[in-house]
N, CA, C and O atoms as a MOPAC input file, in Angstrom:
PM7 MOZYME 1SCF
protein

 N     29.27000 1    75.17300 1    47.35900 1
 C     28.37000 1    74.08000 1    47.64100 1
 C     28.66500 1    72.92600 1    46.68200 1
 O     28.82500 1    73.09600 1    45.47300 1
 N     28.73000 1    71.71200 1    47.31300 1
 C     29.10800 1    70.58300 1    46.00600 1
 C     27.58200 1    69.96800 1    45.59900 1
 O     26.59100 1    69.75600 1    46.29800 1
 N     27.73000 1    69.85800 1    44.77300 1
 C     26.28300 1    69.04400 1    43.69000 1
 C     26.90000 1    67.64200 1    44.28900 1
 O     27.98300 1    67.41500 1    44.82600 1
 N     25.89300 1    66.87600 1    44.01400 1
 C     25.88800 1    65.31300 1    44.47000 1
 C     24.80400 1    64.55000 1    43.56200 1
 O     23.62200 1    64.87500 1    43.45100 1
 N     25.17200 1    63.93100 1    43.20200 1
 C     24.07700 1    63.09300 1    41.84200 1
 C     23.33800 1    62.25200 1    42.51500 1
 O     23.69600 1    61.56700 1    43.47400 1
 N     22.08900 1    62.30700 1    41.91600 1
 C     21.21900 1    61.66200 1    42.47000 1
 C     19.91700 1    61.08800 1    41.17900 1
 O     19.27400 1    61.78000 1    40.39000 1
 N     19.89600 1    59.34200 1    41.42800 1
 C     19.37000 1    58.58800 1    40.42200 1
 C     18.06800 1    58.76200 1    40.58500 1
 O     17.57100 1    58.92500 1    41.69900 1
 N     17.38300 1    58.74500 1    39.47900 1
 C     15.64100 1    58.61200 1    39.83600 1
 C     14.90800 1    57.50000 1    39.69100 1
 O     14.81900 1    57.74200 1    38.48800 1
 N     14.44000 1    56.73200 1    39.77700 1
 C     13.53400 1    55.94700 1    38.81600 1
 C     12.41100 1    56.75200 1    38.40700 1
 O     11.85300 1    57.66000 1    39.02200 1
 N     12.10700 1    56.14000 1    36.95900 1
 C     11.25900 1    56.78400 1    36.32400 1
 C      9.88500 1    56.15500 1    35.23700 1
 O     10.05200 1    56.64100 1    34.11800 1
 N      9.12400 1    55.60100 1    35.26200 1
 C      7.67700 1    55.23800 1    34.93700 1
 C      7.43700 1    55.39900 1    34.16200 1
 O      8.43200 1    55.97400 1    33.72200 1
 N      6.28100 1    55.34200 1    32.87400 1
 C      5.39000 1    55.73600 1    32.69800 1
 C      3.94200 1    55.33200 1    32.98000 1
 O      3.72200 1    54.12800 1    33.11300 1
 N      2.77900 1    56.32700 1    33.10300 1
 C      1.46300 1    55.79200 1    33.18600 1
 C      0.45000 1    56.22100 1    32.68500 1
 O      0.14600 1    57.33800 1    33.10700 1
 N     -0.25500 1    55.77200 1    31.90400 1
 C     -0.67900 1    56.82100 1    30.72200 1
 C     -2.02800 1    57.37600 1    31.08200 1
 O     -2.79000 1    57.73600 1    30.18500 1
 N     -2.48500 1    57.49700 1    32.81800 1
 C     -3.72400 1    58.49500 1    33.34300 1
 C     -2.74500 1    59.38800 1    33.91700 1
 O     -2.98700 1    60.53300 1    33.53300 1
 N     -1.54100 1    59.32600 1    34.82800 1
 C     -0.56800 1    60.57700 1    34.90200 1
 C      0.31200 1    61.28200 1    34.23500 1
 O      0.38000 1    62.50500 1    34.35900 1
 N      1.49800 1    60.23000 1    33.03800 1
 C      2.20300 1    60.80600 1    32.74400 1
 C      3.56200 1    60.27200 1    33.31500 1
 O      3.59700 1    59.46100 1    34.24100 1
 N      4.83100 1    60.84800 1    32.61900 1
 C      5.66600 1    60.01400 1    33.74900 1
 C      5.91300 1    60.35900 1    35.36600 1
 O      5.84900 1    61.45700 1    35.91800 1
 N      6.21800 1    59.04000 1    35.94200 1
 C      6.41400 1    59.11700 1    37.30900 1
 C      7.67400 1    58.75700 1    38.36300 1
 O      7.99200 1    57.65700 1    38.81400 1
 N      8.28200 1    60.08900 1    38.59600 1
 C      9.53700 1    59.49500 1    39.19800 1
 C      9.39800 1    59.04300 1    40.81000 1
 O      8.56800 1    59.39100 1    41.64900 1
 N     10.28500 1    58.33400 1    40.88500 1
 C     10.06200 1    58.05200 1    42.66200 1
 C     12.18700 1    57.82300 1    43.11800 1
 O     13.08100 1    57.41900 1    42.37500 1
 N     12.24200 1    58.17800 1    44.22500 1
 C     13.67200 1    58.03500 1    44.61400 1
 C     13.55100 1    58.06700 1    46.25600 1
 O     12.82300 1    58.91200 1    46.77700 1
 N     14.19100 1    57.24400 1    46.95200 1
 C     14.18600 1    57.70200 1    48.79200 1
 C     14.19400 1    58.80400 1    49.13600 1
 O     13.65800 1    59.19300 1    50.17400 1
 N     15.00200 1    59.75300 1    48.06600 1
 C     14.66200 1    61.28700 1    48.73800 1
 C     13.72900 1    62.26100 1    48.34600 1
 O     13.78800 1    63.48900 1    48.41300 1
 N     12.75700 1    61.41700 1    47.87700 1
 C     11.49300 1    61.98400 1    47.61500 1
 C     10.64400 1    62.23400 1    48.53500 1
 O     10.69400 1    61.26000 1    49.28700 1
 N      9.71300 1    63.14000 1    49.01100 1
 C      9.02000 1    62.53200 1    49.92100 1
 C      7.57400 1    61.84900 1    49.13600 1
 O      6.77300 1    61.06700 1    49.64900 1
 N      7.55000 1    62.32300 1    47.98300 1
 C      6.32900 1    61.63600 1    47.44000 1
 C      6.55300 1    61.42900 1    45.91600 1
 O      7.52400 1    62.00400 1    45.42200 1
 N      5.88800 1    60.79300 1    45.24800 1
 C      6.15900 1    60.28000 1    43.69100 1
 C      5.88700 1    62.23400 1    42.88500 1
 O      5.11900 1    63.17000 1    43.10900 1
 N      6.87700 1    61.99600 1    42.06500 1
 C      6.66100 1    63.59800 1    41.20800 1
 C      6.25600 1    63.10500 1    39.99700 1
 O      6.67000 1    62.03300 1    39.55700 1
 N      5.37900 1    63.89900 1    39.35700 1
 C      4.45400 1    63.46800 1    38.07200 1
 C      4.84900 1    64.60200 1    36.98100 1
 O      5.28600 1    65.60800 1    37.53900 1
 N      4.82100 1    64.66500 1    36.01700 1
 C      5.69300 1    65.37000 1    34.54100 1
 C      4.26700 1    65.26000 1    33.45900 1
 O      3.38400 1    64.66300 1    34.07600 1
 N      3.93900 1    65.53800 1    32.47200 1
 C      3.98500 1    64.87200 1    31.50400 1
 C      4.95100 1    65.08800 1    29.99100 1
 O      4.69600 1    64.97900 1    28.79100 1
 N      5.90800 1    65.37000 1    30.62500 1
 C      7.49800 1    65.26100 1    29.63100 1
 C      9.01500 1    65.17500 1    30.65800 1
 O      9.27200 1    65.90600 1    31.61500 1
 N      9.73300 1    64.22300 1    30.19000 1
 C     10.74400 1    64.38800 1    30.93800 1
 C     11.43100 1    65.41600 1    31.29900 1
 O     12.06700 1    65.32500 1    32.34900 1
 N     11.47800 1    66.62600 1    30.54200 1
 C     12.07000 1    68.01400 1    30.76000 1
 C     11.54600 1    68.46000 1    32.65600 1
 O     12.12000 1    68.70400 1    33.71700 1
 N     10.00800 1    68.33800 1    32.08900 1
 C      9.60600 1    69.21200 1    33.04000 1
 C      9.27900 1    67.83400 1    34.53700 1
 O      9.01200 1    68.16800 1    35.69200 1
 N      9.36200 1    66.87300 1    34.22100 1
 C     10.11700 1    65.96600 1    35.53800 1
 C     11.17900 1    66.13800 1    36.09400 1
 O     11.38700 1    66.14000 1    37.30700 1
 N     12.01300 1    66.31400 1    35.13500 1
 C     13.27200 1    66.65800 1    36.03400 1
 C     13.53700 1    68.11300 1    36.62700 1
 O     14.09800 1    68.31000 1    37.70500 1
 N     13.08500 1    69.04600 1    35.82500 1
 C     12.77500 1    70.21200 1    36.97400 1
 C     11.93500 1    70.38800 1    38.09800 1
 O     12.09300 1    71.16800 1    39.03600 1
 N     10.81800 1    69.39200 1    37.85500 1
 C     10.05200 1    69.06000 1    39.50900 1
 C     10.99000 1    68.45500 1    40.27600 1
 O     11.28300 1    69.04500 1    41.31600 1
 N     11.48600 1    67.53100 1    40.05900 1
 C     12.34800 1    66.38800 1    41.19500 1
 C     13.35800 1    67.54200 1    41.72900 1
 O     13.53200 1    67.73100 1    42.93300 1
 N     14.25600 1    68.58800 1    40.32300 1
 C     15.29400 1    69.59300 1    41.66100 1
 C     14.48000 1    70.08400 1    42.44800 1
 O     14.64600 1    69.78900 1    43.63100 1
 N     13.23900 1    71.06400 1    42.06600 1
 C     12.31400 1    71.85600 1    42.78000 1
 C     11.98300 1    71.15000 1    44.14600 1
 O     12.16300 1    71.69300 1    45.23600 1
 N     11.48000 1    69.88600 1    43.97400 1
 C     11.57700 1    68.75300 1    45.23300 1
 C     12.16200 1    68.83100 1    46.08900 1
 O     11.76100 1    68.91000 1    47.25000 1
 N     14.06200 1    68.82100 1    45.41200 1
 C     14.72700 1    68.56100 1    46.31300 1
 C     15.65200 1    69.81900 1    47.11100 1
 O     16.62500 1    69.61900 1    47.83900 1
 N     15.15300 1    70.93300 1    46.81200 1
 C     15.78500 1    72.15900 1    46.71300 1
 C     15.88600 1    72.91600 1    49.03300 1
 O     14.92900 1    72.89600 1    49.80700 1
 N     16.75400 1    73.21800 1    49.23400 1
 C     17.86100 1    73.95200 1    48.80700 1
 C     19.15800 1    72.76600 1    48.43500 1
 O     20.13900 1    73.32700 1    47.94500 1
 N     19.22100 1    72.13100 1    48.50000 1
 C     20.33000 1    70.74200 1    47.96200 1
 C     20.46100 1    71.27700 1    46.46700 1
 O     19.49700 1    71.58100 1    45.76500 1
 N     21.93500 1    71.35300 1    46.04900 1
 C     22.25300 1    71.08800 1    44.93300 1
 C     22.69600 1    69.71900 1    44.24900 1
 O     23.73200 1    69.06500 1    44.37300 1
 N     21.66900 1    69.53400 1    43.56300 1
 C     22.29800 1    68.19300 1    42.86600 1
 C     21.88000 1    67.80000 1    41.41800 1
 O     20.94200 1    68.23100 1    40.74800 1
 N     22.52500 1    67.16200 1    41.20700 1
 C     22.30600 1    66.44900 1    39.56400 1
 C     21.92600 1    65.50500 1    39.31000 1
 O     22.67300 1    64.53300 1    39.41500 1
 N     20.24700 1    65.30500 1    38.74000 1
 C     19.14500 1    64.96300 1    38.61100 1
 C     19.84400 1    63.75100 1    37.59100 1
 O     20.45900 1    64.44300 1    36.77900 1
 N     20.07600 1    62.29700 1    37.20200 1
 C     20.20600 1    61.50900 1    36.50000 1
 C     18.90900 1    60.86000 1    36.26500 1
 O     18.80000 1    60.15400 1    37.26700 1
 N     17.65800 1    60.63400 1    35.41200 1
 C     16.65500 1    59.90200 1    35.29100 1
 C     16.85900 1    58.78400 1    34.43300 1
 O     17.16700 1    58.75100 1    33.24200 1
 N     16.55000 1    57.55100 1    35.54100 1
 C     16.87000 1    55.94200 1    34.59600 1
 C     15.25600 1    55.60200 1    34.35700 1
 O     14.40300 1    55.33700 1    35.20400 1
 N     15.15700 1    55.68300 1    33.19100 1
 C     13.73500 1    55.20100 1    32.30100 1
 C     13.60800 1    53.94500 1    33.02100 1
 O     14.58700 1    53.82800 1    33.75900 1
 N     12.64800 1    52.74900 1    33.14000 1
 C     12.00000 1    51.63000 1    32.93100 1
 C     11.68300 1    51.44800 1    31.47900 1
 O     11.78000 1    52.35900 1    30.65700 1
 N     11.32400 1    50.30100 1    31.22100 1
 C     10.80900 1    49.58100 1    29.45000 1
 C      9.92700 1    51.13300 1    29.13800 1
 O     10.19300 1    51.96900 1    28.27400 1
 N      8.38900 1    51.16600 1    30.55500 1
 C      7.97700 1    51.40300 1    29.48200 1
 C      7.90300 1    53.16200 1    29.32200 1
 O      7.25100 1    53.73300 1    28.44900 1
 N      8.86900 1    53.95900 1    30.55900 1
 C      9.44100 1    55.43300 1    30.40900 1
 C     10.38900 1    55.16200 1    28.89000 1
 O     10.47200 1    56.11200 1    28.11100 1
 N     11.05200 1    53.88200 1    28.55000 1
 C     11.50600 1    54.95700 1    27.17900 1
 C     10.73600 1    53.81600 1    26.52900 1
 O     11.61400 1    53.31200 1    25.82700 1
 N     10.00400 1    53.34300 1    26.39900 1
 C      8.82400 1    52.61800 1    25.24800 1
 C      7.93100 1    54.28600 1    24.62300 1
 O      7.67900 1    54.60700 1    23.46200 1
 N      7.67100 1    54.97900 1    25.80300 1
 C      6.74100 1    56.29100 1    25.64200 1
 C      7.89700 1    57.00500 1    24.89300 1
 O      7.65100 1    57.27900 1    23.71900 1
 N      9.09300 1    57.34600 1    25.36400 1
 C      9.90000 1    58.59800 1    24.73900 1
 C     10.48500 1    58.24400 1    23.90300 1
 O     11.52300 1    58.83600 1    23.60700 1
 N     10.07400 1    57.18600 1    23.22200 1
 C     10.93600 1    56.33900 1    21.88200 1
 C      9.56200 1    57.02400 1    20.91800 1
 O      9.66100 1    57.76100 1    19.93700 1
 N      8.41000 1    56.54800 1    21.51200 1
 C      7.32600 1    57.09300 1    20.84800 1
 C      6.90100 1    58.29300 1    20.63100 1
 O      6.48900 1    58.42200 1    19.47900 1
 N      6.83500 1    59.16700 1    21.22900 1
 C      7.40600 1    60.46100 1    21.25000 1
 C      8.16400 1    61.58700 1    20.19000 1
 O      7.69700 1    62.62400 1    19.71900 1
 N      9.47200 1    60.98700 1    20.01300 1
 C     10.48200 1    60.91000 1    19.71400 1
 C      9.74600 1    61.00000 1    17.98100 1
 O      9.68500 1    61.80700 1    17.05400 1
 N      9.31700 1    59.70500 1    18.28800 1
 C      9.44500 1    59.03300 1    16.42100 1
 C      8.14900 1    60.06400 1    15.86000 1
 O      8.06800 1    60.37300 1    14.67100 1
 N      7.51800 1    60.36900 1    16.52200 1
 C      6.54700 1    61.36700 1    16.31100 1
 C      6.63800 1    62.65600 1    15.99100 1
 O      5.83100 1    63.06000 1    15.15400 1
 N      7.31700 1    63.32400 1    16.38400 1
 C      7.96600 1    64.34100 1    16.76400 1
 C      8.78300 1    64.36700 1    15.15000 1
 O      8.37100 1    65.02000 1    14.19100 1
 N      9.78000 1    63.65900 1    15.15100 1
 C     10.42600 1    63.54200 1    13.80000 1
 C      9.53300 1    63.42500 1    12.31200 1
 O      9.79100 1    63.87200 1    11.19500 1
 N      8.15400 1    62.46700 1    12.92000 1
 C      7.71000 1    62.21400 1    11.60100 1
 C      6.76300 1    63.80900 1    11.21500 1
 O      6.23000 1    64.16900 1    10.16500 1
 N      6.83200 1    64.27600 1    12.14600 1
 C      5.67400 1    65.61700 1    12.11500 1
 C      6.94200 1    66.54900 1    11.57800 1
 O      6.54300 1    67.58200 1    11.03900 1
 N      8.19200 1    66.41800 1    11.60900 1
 C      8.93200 1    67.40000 1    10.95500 1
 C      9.20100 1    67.34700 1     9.58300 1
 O      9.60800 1    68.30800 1     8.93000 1
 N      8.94500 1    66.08500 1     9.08600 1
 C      8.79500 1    65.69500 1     7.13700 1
 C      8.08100 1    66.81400 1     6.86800 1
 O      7.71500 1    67.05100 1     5.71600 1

């Protein structure tokens, strides 16, 4: 079976969480961490094999920048 890549757009909104949307969605998929977004969107798109690419908006990596810096400062 060949994998075929497939782009997401990706959101954030801070009463859902992030939000991807793509044409071969049939409806917006909601996360609240990118990990587990991108295992909804395959689950979505399943039996299709493909490879999930997620392109942030400002403010999807404004949140995982924040995140991020958090995450690090809690490891001092």
């Amino acid at each position: 079976m060949r994998t075929r890549r497939l782009e997401v757009s990706v959101t954030f909104d801070e009463r859902r969480g992030y939000v991807a949307t793509a044409p071969e969605l049939r409806a917006p998929v909601v996360a609240l961490s990118l990990s587990s977004l991108r295992r909804r969107v395959e689950i979505a798109l399943l039996p299709d094999d493909v490879e999930v690419k997620l392109v942030l908006d400002a403010l999807a990596k404004r949140e995982r920048d924040r995140r991020r810096q958090q995450t690090t400062q809690m490891a001092r």
